[in-house]
C-alpha positions in Angstrom: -15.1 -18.4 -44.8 -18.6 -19.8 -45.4 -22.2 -18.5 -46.0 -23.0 -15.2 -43.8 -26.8 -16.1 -44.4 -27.8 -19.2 -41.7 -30.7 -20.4 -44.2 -28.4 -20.5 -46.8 -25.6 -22.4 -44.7 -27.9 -24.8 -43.4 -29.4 -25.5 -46.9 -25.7 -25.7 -47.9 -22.6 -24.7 -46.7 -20.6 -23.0 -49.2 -16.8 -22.5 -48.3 -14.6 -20.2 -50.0 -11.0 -18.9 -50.4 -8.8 -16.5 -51.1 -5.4 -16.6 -51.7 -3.0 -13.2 -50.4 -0.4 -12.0 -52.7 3.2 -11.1 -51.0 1.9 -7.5 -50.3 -1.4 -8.6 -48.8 0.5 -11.4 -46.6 2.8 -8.1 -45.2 0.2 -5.7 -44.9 -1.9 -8.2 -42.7 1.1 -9.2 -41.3 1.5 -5.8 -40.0 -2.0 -4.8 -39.1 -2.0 -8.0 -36.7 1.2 -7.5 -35.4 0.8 -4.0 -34.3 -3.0 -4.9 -32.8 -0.8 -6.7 -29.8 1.6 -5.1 -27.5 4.6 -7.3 -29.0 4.5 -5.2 -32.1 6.6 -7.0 -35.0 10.3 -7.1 -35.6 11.9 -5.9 -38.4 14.6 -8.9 -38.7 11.3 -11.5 -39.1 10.2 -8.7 -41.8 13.8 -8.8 -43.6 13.7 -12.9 -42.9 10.4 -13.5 -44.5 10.1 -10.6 -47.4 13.4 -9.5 -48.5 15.7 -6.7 -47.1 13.5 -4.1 -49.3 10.8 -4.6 -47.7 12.5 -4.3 -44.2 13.9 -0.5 -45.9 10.6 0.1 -46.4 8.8 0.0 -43.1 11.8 1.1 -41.6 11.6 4.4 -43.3 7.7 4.7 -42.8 8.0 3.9 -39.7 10.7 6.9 -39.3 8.2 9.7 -38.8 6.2 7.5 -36.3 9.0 7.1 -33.8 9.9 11.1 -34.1 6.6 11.7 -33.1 6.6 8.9 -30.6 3.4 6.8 -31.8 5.9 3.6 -32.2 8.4 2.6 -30.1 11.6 0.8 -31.5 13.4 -1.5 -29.1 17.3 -3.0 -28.9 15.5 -6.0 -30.4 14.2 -3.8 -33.3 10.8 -5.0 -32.7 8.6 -2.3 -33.5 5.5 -1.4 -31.2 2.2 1.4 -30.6 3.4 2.7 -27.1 -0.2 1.5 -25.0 -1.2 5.6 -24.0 -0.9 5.7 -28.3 -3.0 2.7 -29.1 -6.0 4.6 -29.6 -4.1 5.7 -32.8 -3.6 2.4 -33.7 -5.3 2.3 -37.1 -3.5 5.7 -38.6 0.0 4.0 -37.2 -0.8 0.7 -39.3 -2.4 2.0 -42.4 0.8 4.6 -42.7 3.3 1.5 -42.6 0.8 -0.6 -44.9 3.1 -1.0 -48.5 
């Protein structure tokens, strides 16, 4: 990112950084994921961050589907049914590790 302030940026533009531990790379992961209809799958989650992770969404995510916020499909692609998006920030930040 760079300078919010335009004089500043135009008197110099100062770029920085930041890097994203594991957790943060998941979490964002997620929040993006779940912001489109495709959702995430939990295979990618297992793939990329380990089978504990994976155990660990899935059994957040257990309450969500009883009370039918998410959606799980054959695919195990997890999803905010579109008449629950409204919701959508309370879904993520309760499957946020």
């Amino acid at each position: 990112w760079c300078e919010q302030d335009i004089a500043d940026y135009i008197v110099e533009a100062k770029y920085e950084s930041e890097q994203l531990s594991e957790t943060d790379h998941l979490n964002e992961m997620l929040m993006t994921s779940l912001r489109r209809r495709e959702g995430f799958s939990l295979r990618d989650i297992e793939g990329r961050f380990g089978a504990e992770r994976r155990n660990e969404i899935e059994k957040k995510a257990t309450r969500l589907l009883e009370c039918g916020v998410l959606t799980k499909d054959e695919d195990e692609r997890l999803f905010i049914k579109p008449e629950k998006f409204i919701l959508s920030d309370i879904i993520i930040t309760d499957l946020m590790v």
